[in-house]
PDB file of N, CA, C and O in Angstrom:
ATOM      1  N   UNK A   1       1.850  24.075   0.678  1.00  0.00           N
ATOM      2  CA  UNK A   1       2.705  23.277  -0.170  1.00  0.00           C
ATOM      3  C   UNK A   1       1.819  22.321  -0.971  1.00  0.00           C
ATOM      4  O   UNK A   1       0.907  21.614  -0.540  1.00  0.00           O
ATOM      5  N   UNK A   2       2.204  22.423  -2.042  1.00  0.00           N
ATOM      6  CA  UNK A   2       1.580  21.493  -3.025  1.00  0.00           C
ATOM      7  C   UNK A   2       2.227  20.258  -3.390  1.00  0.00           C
ATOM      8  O   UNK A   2       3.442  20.314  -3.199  1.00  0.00           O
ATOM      9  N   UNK A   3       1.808  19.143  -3.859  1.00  0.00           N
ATOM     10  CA  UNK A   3       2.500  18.289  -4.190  1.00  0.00           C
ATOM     11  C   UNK A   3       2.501  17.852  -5.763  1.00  0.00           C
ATOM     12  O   UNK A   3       1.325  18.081  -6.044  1.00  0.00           O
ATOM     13  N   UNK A   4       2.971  17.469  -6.698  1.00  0.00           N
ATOM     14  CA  UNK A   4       3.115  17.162  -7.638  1.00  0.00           C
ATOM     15  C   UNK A   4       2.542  15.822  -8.074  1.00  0.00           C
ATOM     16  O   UNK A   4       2.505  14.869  -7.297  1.00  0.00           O
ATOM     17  N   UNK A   5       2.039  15.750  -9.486  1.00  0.00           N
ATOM     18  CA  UNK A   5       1.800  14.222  -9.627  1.00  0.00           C
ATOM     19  C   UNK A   5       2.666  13.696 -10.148  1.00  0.00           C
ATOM     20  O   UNK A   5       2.286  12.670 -10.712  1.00  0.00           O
ATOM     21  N   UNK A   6       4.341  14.019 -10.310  1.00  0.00           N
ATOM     22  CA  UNK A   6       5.328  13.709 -10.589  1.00  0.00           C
ATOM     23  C   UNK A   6       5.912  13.259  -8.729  1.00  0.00           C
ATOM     24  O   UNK A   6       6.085  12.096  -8.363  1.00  0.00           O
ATOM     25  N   UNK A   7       6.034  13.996  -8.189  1.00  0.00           N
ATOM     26  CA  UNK A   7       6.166  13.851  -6.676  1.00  0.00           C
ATOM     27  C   UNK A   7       5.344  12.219  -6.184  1.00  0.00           C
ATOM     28  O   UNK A   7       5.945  11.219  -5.793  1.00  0.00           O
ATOM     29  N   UNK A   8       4.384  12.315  -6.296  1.00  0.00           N
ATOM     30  CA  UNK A   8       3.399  11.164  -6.211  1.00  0.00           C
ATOM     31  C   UNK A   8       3.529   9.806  -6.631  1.00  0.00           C
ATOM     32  O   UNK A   8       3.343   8.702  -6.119  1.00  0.00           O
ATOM     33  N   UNK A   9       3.846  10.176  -7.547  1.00  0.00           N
ATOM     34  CA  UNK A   9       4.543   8.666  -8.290  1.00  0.00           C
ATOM     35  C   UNK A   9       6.090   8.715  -8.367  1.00  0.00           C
ATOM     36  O   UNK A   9       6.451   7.834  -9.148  1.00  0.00           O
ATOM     37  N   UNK A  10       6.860   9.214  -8.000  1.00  0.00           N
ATOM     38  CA  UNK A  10       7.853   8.789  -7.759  1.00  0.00           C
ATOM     39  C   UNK A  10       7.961   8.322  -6.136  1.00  0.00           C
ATOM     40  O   UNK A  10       8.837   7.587  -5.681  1.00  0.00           O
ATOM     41  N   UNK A  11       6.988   8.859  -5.472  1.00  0.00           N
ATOM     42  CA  UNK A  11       6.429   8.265  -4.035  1.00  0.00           C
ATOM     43  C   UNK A  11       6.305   6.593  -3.668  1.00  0.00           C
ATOM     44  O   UNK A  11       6.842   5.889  -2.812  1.00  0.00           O
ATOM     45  N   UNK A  12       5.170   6.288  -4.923  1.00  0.00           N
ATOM     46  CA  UNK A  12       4.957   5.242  -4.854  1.00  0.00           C
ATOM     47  C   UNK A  12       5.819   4.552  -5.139  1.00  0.00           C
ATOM     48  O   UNK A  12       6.339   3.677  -4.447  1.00  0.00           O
ATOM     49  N   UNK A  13       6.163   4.997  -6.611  1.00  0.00           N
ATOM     50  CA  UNK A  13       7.347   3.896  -7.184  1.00  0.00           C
ATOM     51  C   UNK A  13       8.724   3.613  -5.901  1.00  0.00           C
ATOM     52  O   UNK A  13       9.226   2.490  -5.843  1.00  0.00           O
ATOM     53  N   UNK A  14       9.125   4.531  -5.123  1.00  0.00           N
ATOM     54  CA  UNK A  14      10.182   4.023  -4.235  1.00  0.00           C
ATOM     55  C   UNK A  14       9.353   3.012  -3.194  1.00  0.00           C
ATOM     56  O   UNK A  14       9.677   1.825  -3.190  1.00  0.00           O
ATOM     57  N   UNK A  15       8.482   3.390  -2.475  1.00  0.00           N
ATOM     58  CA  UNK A  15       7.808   2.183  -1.688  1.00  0.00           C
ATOM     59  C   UNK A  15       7.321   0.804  -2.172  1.00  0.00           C
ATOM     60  O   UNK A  15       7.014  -0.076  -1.369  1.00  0.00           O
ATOM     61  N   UNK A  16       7.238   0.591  -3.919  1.00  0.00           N
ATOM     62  CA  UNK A  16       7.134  -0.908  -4.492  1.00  0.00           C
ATOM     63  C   UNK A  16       8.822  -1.242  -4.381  1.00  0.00           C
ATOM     64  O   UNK A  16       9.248  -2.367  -4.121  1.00  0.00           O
ATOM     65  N   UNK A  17       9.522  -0.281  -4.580  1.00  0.00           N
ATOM     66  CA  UNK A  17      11.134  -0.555  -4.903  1.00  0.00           C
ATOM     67  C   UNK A  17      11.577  -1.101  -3.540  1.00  0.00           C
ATOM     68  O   UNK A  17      12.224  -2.142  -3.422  1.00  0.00           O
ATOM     69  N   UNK A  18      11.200  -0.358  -2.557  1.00  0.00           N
ATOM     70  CA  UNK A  18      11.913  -0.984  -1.085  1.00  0.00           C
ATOM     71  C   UNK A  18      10.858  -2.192  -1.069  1.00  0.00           C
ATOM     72  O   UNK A  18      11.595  -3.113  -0.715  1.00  0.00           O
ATOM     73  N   UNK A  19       9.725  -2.691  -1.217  1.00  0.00           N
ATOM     74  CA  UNK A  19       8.739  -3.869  -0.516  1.00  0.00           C
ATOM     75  C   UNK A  19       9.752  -4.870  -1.834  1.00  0.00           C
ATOM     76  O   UNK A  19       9.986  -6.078  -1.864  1.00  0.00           O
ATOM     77  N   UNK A  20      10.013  -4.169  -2.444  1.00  0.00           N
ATOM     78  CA  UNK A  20      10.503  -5.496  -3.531  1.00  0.00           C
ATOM     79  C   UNK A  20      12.518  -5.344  -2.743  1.00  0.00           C
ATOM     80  O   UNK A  20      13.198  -6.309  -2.395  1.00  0.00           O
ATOM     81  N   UNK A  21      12.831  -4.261  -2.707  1.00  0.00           N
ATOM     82  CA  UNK A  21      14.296  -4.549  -2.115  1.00  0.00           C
ATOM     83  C   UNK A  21      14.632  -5.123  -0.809  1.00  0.00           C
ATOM     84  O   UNK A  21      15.731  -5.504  -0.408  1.00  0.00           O
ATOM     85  N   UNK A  22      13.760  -5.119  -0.353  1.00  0.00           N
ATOM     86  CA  UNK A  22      13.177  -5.814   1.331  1.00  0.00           C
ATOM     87  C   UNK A  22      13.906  -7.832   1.097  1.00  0.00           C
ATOM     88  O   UNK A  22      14.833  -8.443   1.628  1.00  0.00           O
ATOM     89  N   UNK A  23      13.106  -8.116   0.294  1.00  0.00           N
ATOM     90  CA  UNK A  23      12.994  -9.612  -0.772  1.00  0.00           C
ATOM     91  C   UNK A  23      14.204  -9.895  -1.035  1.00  0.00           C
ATOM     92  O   UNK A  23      14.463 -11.018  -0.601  1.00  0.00           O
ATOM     93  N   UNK A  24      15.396  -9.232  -1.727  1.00  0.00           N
ATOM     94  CA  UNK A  24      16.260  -9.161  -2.304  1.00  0.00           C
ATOM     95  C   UNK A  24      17.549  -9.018  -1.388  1.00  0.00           C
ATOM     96  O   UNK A  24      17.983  -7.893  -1.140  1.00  0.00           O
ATOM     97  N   UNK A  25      18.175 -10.188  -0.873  1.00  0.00           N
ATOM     98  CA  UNK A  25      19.437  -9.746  -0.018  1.00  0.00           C
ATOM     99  C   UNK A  25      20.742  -9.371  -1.426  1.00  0.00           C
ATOM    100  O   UNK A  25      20.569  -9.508  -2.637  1.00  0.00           O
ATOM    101  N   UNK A  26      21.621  -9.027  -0.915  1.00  0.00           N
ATOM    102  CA  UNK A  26      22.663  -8.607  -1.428  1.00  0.00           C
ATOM    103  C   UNK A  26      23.875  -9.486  -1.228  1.00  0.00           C
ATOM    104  O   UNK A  26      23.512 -10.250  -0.333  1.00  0.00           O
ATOM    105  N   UNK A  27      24.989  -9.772  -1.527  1.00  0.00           N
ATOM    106  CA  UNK A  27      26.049 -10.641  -1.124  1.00  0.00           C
ATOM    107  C   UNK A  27      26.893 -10.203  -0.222  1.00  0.00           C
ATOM    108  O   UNK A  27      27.933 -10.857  -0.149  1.00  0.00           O
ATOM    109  N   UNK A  28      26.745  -8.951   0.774  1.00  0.00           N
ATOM    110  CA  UNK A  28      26.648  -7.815   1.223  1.00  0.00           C
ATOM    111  C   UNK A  28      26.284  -8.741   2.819  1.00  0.00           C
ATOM    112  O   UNK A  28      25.126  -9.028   3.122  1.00  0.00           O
ATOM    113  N   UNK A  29      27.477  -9.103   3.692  1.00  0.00           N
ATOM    114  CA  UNK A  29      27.006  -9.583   5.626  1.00  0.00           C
ATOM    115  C   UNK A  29      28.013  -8.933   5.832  1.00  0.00           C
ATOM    116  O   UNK A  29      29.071  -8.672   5.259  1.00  0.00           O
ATOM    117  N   UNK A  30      27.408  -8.668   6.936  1.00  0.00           N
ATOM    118  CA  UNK A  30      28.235  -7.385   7.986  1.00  0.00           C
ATOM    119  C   UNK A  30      28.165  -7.960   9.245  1.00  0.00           C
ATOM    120  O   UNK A  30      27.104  -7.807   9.851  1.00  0.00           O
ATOM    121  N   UNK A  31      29.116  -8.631   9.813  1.00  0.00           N
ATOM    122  CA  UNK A  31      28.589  -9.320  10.890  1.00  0.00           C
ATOM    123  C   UNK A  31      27.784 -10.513  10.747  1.00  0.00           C
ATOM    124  O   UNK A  31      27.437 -10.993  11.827  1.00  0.00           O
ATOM    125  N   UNK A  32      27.493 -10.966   9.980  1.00  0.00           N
ATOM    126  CA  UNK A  32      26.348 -12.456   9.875  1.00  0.00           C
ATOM    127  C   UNK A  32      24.627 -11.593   9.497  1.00  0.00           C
ATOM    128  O   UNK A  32      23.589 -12.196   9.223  1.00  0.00           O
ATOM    129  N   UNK A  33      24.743 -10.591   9.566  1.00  0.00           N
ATOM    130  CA  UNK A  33      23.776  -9.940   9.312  1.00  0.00           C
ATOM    131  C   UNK A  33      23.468  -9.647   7.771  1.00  0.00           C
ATOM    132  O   UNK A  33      24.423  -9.015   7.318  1.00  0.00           O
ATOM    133  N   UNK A  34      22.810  -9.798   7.114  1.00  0.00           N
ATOM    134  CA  UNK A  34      22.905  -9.609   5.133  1.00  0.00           C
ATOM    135  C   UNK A  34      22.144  -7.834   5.143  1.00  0.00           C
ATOM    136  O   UNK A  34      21.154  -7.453   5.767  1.00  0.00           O
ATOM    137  N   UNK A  35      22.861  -7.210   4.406  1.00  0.00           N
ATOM    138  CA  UNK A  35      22.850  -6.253   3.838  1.00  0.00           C
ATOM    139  C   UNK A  35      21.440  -6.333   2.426  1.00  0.00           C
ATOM    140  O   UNK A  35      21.521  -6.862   1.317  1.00  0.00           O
ATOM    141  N   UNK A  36      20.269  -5.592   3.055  1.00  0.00           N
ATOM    142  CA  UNK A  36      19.254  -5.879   1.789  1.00  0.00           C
ATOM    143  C   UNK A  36      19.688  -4.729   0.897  1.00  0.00           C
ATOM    144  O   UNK A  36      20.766  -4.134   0.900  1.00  0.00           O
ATOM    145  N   UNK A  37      18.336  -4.493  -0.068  1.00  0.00           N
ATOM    146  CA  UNK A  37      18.469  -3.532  -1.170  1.00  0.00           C
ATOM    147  C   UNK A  37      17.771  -2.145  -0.694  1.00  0.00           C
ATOM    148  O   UNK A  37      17.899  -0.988  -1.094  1.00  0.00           O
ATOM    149  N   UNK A  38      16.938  -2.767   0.377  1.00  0.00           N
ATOM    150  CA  UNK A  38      15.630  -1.129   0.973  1.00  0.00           C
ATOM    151  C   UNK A  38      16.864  -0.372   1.497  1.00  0.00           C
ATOM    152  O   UNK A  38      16.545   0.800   1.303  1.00  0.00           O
ATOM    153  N   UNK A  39      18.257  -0.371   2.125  1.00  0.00           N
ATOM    154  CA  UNK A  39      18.803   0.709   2.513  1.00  0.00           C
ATOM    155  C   UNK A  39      19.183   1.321   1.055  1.00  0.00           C
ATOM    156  O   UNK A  39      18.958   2.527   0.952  1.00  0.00           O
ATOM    157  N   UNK A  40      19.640   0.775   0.091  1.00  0.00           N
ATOM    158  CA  UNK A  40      19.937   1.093  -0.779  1.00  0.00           C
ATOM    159  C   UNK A  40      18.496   2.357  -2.018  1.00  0.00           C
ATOM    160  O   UNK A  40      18.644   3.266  -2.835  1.00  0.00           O
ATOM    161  N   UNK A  41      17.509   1.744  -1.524  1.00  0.00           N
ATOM    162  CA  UNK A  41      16.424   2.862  -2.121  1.00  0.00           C
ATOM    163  C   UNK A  41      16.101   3.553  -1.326  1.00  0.00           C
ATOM    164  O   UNK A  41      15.773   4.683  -1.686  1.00  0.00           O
ATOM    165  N   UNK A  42      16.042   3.223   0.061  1.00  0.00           N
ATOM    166  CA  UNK A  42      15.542   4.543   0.764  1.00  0.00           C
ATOM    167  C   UNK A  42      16.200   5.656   0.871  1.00  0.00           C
ATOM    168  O   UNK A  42      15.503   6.668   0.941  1.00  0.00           O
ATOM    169  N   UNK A  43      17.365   5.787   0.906  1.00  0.00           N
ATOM    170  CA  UNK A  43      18.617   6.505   0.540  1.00  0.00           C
ATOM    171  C   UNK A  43      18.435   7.125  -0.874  1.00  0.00           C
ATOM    172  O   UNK A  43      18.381   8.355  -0.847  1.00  0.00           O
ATOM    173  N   UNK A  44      18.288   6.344  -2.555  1.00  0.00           N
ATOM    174  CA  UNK A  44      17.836   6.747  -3.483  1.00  0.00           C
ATOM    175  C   UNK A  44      16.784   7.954  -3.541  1.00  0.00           C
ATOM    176  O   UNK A  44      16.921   8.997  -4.181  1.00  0.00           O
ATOM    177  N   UNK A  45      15.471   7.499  -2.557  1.00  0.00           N
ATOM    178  CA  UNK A  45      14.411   8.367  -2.885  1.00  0.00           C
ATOM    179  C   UNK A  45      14.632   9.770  -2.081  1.00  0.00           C
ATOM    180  O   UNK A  45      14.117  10.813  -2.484  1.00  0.00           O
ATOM    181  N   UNK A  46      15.669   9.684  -0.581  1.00  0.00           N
ATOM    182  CA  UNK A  46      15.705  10.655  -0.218  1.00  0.00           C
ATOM    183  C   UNK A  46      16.500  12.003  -1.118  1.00  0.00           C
ATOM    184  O   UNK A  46      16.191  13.193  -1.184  1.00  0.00           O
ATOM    185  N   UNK A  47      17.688  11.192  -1.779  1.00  0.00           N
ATOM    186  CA  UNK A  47      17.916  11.911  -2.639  1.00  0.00           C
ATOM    187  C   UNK A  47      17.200  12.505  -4.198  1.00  0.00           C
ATOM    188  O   UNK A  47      17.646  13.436  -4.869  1.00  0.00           O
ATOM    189  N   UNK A  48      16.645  12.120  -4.339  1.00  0.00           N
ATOM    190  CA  UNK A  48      15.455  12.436  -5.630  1.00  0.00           C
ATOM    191  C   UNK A  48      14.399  12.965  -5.012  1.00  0.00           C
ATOM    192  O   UNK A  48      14.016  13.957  -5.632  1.00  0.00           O
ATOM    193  N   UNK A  49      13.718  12.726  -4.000  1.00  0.00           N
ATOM    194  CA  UNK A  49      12.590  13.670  -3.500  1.00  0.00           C
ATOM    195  C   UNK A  49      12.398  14.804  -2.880  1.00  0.00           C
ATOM    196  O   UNK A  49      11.402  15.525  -2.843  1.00  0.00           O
ATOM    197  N   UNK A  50      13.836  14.946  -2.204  1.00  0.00           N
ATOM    198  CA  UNK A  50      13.910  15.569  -1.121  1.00  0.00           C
ATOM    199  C   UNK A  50      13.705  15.920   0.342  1.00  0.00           C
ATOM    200  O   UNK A  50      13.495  14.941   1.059  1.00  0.00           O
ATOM    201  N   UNK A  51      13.719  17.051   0.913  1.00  0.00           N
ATOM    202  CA  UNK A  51      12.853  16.765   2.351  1.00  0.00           C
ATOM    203  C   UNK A  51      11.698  16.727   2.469  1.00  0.00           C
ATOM    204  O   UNK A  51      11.339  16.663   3.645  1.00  0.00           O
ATOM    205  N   UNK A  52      10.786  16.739   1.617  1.00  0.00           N
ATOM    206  CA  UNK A  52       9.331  17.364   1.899  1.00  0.00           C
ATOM    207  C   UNK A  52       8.859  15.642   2.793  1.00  0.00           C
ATOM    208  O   UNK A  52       7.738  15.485   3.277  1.00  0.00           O
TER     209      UNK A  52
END
């Protein structure tokens, strides 16, 4: 399996997106607990990258 340099950087770009959605709560408590933005991209990239 090969990987792409399209693959690659869309790699990276989701791991700056979650270290920066990490930072970023949402208005989003569930319990007293705040809802960040990283569930929200990690979810994103699985769908755009796929399983590999």
């Amino acid at each position: 399996m090969r990987l792409r340099a399209l693959d690659i950087t869309l790699a990276a770009l989701f791991a700056a997106l979650m270290a920066i959605g990490a930072n970023i709560t949402s208005f989003i408590v569930v319990g007293g607990v705040p809802i960040t933005l990283t569930t929200f991209f990690s979810i994103l990239s699985g769908l755009l990258l796929g399983s590999r």
